[in-house]
C-alpha positions, 0 to 999 in steps of 0.5 A: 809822260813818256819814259824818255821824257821823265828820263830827261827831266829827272837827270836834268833836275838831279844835275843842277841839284849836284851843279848846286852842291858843287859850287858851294863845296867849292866856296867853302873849301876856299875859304877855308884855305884863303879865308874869309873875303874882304867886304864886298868881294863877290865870292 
């Protein structure tokens, strides 16, 4: 595998790794501050 390659394949893996991370960051910091939702709320 060339370098560039492997280069790409990491980033792209360590990035939706973080884009992960965030997301459920986010939701716990909202709710934290608004509370837990109601039911079926999607969040």
């Amino acid at each position: 595998m060339e370098e560039d390659t492997r280069r790409q394949l990491v980033y792209g893996l360590i990035s939706l790794i973080l884009v992960a991370i965030a997301n459920r960051l986010a939701m716990y910091i909202t709710n934290k501050i608004l509370g837990e939702p109601d039911g079926d709320a999607i969040v």
